[in-house]
N, CA, C and O atoms as CSV, one atom per row, in Angstrom:
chain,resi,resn,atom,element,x,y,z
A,1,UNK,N,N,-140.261,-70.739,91.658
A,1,UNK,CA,C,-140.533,-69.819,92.738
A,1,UNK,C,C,-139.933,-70.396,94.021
A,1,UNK,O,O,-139.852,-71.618,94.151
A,2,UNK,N,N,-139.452,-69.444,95.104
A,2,UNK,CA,C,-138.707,-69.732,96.028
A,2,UNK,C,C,-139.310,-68.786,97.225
A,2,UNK,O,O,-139.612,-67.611,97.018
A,3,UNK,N,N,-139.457,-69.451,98.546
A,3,UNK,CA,C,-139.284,-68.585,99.617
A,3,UNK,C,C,-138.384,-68.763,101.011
A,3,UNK,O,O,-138.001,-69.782,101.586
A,4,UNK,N,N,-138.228,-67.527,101.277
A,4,UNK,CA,C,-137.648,-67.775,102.888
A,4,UNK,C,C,-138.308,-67.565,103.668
A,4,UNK,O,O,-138.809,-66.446,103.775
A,5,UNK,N,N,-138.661,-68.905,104.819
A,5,UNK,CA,C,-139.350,-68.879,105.721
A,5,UNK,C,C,-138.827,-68.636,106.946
A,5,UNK,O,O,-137.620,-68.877,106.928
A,6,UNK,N,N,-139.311,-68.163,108.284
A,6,UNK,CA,C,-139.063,-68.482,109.289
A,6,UNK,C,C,-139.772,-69.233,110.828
A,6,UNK,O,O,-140.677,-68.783,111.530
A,7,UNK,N,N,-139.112,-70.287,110.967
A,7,UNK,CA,C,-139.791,-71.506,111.922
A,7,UNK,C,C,-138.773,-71.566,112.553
A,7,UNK,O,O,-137.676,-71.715,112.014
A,8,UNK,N,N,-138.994,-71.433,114.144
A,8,UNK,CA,C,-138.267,-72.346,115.623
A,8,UNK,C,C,-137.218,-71.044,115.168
A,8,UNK,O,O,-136.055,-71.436,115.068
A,9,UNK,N,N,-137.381,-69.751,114.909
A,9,UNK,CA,C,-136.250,-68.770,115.250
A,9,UNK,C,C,-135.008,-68.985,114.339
A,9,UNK,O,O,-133.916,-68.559,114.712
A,10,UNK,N,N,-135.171,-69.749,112.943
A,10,UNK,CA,C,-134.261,-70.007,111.931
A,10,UNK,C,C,-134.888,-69.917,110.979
A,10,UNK,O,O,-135.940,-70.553,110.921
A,11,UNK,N,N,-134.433,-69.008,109.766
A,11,UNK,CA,C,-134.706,-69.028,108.415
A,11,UNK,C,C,-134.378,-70.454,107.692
A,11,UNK,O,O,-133.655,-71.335,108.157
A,12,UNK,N,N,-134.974,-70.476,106.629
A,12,UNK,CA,C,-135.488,-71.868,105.506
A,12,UNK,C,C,-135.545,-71.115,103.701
A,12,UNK,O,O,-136.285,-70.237,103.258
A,13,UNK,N,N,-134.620,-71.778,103.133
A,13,UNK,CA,C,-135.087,-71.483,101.563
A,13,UNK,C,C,-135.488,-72.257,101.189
A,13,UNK,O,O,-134.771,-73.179,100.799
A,14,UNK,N,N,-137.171,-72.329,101.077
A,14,UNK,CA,C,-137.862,-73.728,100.257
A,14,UNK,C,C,-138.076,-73.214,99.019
A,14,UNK,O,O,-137.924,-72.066,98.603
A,15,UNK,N,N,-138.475,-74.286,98.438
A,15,UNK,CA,C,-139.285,-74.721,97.086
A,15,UNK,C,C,-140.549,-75.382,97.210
A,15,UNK,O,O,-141.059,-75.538,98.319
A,16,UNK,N,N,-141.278,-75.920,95.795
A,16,UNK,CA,C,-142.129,-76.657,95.943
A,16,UNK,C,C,-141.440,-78.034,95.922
A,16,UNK,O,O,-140.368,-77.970,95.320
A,17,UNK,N,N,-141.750,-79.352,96.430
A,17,UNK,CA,C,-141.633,-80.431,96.734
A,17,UNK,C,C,-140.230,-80.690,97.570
A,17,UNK,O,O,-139.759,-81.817,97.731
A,18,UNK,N,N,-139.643,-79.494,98.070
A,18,UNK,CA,C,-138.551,-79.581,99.123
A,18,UNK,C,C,-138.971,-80.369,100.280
A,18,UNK,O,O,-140.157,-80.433,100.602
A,19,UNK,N,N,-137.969,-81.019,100.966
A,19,UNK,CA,C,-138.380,-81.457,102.504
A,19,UNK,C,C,-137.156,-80.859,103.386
A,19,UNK,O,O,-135.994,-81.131,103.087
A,20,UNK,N,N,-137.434,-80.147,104.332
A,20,UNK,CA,C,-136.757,-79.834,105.384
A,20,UNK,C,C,-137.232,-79.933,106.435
A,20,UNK,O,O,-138.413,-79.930,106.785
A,21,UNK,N,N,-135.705,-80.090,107.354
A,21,UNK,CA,C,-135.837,-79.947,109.035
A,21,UNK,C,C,-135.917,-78.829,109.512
A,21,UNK,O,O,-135.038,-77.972,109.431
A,22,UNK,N,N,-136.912,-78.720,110.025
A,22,UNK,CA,C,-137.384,-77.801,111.206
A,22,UNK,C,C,-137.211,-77.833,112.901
A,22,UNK,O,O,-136.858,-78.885,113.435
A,23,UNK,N,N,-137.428,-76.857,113.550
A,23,UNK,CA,C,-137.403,-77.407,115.078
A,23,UNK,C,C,-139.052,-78.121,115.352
A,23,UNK,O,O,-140.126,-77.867,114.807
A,24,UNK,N,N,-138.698,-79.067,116.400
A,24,UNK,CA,C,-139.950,-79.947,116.403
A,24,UNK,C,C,-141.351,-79.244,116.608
A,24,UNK,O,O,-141.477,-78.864,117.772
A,25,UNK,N,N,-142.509,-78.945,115.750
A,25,UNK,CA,C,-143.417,-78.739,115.552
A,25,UNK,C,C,-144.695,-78.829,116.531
A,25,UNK,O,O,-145.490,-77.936,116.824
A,26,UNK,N,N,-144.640,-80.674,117.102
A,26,UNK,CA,C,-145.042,-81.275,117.936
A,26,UNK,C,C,-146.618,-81.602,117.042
A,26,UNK,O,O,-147.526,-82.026,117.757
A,27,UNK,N,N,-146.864,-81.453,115.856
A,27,UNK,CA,C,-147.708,-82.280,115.261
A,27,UNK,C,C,-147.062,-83.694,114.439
A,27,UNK,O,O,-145.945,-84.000,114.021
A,28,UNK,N,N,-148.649,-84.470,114.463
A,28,UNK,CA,C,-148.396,-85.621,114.208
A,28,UNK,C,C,-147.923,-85.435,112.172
A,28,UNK,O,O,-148.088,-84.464,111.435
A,29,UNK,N,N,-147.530,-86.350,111.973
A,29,UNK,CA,C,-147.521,-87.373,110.866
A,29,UNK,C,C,-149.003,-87.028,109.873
A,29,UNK,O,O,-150.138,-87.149,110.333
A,30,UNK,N,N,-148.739,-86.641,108.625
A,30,UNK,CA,C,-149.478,-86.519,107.911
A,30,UNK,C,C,-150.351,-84.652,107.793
A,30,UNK,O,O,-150.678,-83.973,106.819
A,31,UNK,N,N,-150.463,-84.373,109.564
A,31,UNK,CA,C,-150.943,-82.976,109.619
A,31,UNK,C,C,-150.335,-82.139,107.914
A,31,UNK,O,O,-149.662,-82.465,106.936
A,32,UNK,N,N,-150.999,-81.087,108.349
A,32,UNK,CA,C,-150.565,-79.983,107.613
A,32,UNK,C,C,-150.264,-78.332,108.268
A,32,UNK,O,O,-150.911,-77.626,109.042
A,33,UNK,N,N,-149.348,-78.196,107.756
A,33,UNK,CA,C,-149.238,-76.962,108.804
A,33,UNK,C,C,-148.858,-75.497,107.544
A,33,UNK,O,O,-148.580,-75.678,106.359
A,34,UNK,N,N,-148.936,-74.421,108.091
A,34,UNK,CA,C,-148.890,-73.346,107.224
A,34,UNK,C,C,-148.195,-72.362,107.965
A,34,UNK,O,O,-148.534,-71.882,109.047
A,35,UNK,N,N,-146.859,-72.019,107.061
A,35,UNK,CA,C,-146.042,-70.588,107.780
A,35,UNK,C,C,-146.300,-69.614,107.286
A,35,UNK,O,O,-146.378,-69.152,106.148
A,36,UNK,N,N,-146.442,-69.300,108.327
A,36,UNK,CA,C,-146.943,-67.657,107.183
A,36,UNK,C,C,-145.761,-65.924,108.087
A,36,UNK,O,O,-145.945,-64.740,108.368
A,37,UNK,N,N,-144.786,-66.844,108.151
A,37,UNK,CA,C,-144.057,-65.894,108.591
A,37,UNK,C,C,-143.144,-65.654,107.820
A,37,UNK,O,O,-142.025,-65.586,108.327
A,38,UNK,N,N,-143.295,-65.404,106.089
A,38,UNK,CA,C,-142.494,-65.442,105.038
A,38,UNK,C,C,-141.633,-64.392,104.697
A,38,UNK,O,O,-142.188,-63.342,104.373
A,39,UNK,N,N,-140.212,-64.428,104.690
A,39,UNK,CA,C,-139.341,-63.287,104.561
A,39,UNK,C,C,-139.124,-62.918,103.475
A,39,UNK,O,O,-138.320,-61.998,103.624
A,40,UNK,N,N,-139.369,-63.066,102.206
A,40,UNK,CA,C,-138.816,-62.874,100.789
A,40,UNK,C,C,-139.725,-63.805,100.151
A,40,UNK,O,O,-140.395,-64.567,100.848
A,41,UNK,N,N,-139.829,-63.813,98.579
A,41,UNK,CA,C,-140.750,-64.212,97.908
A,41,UNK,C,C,-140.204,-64.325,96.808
A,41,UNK,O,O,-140.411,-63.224,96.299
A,42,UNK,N,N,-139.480,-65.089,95.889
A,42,UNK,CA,C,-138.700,-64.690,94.520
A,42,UNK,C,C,-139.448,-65.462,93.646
A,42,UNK,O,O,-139.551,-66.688,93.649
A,43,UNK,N,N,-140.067,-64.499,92.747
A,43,UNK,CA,C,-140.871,-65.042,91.687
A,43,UNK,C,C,-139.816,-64.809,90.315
A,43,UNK,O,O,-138.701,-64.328,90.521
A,44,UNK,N,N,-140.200,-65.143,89.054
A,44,UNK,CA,C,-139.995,-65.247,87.883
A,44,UNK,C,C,-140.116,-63.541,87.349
A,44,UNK,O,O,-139.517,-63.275,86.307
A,45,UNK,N,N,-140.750,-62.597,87.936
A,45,UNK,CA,C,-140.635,-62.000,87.685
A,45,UNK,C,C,-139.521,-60.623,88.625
A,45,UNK,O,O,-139.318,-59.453,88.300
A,46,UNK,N,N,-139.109,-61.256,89.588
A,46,UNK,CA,C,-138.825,-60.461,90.506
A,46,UNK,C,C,-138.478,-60.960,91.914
A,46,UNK,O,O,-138.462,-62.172,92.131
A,47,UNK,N,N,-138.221,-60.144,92.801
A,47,UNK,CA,C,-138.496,-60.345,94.166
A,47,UNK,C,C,-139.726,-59.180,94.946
A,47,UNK,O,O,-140.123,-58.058,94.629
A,48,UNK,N,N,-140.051,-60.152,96.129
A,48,UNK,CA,C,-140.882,-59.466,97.236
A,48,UNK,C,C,-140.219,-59.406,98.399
A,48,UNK,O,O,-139.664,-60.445,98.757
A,49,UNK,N,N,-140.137,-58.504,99.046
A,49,UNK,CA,C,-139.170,-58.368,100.013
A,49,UNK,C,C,-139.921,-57.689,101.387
A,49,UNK,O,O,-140.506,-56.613,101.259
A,50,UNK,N,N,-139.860,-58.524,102.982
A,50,UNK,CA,C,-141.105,-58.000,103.816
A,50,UNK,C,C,-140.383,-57.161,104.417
A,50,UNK,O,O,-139.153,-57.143,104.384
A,51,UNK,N,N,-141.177,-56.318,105.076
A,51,UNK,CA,C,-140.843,-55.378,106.144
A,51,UNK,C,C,-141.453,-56.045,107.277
A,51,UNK,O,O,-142.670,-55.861,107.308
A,52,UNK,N,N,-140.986,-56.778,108.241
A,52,UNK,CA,C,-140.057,-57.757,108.173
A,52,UNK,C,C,-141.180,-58.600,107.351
A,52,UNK,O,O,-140.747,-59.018,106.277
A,53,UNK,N,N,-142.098,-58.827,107.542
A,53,UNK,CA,C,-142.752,-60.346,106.492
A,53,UNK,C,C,-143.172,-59.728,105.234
A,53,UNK,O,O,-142.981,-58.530,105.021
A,54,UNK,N,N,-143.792,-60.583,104.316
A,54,UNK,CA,C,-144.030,-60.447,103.325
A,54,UNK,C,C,-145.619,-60.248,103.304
A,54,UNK,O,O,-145.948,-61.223,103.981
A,55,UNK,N,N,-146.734,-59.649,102.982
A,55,UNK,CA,C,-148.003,-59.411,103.611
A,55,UNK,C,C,-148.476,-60.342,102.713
A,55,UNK,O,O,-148.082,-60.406,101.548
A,56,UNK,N,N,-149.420,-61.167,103.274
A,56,UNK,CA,C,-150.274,-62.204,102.627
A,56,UNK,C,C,-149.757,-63.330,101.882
A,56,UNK,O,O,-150.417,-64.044,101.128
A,57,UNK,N,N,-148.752,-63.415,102.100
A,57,UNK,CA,C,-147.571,-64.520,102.052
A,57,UNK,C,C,-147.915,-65.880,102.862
A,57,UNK,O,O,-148.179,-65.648,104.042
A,58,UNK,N,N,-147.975,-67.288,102.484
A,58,UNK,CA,C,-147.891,-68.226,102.952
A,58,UNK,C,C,-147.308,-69.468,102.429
A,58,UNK,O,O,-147.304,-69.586,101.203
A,59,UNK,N,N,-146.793,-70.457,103.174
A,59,UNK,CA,C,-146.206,-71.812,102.508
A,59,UNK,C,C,-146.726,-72.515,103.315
A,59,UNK,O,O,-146.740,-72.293,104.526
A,60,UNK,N,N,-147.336,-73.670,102.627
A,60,UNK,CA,C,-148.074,-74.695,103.010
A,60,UNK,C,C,-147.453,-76.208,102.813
A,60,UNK,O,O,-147.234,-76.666,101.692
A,61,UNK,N,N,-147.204,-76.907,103.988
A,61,UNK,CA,C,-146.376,-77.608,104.341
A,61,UNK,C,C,-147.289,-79.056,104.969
A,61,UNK,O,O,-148.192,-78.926,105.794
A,62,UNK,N,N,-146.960,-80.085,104.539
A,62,UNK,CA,C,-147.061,-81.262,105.572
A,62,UNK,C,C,-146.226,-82.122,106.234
A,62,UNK,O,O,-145.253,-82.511,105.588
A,63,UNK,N,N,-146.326,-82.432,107.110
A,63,UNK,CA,C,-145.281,-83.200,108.313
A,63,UNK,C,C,-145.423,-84.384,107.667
A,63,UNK,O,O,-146.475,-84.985,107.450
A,64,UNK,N,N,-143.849,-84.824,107.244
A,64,UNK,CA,C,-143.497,-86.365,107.114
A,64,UNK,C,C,-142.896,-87.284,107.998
A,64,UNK,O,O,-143.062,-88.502,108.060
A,65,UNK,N,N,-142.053,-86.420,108.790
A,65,UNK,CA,C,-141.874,-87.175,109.983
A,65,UNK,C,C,-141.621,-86.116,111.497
A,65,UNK,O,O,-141.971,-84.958,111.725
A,66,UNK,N,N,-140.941,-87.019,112.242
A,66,UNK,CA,C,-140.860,-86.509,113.537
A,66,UNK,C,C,-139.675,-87.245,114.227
A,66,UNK,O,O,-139.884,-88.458,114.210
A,67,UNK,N,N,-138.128,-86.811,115.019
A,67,UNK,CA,C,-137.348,-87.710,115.335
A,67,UNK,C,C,-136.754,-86.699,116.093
A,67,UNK,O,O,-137.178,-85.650,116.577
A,68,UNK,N,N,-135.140,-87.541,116.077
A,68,UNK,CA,C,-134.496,-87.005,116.823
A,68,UNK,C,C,-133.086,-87.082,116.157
A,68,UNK,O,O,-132.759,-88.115,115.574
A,69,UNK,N,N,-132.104,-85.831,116.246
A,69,UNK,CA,C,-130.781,-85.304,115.092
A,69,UNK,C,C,-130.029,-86.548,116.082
A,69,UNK,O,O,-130.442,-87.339,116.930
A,70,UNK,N,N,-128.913,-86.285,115.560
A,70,UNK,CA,C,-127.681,-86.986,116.327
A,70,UNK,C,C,-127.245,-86.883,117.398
A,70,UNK,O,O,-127.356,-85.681,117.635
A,71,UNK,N,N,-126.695,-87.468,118.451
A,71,UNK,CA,C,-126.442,-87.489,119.390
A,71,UNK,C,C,-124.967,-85.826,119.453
A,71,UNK,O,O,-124.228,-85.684,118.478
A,72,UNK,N,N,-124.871,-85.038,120.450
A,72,UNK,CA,C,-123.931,-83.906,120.459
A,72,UNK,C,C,-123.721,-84.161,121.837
A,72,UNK,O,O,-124.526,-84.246,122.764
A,73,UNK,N,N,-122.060,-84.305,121.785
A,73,UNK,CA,C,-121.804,-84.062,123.421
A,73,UNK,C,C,-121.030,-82.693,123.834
A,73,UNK,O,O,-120.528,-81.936,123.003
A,74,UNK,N,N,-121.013,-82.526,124.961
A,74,UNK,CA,C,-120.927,-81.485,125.575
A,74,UNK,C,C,-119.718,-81.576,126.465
A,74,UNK,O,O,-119.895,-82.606,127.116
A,75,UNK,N,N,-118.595,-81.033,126.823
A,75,UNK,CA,C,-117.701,-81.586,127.503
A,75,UNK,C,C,-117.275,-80.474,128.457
A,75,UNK,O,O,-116.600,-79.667,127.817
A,76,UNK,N,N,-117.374,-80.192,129.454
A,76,UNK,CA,C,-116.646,-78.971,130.556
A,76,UNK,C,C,-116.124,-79.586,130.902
A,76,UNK,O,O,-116.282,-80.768,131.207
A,77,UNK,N,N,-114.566,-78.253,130.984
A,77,UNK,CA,C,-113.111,-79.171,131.620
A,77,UNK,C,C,-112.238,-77.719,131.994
A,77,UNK,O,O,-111.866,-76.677,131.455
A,78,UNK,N,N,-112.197,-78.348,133.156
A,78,UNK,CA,C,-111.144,-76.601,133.799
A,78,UNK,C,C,-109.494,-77.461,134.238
A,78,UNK,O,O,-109.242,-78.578,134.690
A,79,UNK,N,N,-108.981,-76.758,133.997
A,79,UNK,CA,C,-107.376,-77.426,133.747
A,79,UNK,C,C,-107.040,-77.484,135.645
A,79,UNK,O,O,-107.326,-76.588,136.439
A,80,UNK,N,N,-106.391,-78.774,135.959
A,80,UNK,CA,C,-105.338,-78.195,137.413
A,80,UNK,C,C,-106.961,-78.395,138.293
A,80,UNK,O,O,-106.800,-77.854,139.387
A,81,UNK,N,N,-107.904,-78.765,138.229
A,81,UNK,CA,C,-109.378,-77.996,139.445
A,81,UNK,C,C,-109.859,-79.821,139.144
A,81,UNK,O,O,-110.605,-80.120,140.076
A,82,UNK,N,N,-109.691,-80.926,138.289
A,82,UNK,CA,C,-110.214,-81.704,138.515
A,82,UNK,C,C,-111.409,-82.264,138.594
A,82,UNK,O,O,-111.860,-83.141,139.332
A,83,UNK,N,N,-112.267,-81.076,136.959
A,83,UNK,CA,C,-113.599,-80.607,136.684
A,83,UNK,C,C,-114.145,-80.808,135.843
A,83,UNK,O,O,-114.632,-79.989,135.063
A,84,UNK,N,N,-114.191,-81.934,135.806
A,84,UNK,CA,C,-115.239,-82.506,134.153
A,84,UNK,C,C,-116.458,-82.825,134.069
A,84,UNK,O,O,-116.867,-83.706,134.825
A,85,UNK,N,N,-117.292,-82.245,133.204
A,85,UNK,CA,C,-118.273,-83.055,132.735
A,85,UNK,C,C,-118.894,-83.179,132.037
A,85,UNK,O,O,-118.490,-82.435,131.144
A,86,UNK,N,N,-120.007,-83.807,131.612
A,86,UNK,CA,C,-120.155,-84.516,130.049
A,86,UNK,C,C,-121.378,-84.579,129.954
A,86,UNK,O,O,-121.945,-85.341,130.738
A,87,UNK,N,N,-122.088,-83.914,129.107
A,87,UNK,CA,C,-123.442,-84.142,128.800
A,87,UNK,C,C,-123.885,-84.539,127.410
A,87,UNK,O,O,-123.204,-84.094,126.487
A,88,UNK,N,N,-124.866,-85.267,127.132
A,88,UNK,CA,C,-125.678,-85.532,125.458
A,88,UNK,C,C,-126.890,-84.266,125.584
A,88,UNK,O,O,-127.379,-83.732,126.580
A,89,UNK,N,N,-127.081,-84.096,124.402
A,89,UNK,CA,C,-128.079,-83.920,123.799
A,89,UNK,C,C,-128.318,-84.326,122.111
A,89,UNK,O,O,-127.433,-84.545,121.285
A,90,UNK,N,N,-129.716,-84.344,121.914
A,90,UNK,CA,C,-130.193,-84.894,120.942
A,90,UNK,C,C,-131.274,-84.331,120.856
A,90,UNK,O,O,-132.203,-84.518,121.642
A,91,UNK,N,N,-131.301,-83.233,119.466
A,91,UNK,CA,C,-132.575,-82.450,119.183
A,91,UNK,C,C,-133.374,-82.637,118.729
A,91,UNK,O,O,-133.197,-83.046,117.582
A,92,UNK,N,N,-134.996,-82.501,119.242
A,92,UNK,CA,C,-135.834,-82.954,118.348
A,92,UNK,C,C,-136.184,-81.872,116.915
A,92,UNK,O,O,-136.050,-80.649,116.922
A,93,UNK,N,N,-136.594,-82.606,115.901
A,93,UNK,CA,C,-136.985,-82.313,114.616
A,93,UNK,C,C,-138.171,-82.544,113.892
A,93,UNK,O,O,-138.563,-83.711,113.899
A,94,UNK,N,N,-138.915,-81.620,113.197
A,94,UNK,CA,C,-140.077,-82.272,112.566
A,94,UNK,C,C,-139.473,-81.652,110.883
A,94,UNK,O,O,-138.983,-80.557,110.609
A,95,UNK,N,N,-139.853,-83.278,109.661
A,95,UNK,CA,C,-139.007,-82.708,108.869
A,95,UNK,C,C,-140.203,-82.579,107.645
A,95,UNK,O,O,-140.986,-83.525,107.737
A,96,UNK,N,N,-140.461,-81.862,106.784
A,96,UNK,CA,C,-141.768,-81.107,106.118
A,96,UNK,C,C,-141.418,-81.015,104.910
A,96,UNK,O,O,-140.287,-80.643,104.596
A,97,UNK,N,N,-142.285,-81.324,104.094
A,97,UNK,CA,C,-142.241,-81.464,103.055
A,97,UNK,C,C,-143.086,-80.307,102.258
A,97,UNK,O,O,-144.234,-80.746,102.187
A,98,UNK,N,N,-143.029,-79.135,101.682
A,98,UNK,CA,C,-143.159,-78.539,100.822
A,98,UNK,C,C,-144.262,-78.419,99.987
A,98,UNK,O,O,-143.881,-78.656,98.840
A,99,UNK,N,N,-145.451,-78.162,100.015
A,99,UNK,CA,C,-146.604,-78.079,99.092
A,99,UNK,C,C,-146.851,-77.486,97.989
A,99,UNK,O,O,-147.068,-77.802,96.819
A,100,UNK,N,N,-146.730,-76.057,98.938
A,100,UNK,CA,C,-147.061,-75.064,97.400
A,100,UNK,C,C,-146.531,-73.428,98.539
A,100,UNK,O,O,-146.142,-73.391,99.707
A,101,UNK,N,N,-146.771,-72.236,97.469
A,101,UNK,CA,C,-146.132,-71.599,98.157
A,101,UNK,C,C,-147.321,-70.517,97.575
A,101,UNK,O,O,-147.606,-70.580,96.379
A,102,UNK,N,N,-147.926,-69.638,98.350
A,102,UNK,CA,C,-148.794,-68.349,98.280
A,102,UNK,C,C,-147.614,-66.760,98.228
A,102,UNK,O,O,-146.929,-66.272,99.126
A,103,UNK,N,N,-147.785,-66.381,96.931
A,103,UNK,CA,C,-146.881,-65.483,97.068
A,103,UNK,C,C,-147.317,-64.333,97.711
A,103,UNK,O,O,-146.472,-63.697,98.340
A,104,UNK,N,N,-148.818,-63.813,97.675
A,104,UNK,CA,C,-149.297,-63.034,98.335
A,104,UNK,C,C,-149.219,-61.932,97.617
A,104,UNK,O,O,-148.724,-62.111,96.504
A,105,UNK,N,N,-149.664,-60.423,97.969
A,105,UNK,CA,C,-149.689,-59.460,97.305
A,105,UNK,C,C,-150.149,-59.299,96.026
A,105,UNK,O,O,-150.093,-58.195,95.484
């Protein structure tokens, strides 16, 4: 069984014992957290498909960690004007590990 979730304004195809990155959560280590904003549902027998969610749909998830992606730079540059500049960023992430999945309905 498989679902697509949506967290931090990006879809997710989990499983059970998957771990993925998410946008940072801002819970600790060990929590447990539950999405229940599930877009699709693919069982063995079929699919469930939401308008937009899936009704009574949930995936239940715990936080394994918490960090930060890679460093991304940023570079503005206008030709002839003598206009540069340079910024980092580095996104935070909370990355989740996969429990079980409520197909709902």
């Amino acid at each position: 069984m498989y679902a697509i979730v949506e967290a931090g304004g990006k879809q997710y195809r989990v499983r059970e014992g998957d771990f993925v990155k998410v946008e940072s959560l801002g819970m600790e280590e060990g929590e447990s957290v539950v999405f229940d904003r599930v877009l699709l549902v693919g069982k063995d027998d079929g699919l469930s498909v939401g308008t937009p969610h899936v009704s009574g749909a949930s995936v239940t998830a715990s936080v394994v960690a918490n960090g930060k992606d890679k460093k991304i730079l940023v570079f503005k540059f206008k030709s002839k004007k003598n206009y540069r500049k340079m910024r980092g960023h580095r996104q935070r992430f909370t990355e989740v590990r996969i429990d079980s999945i409520n197909p709902g309905e």
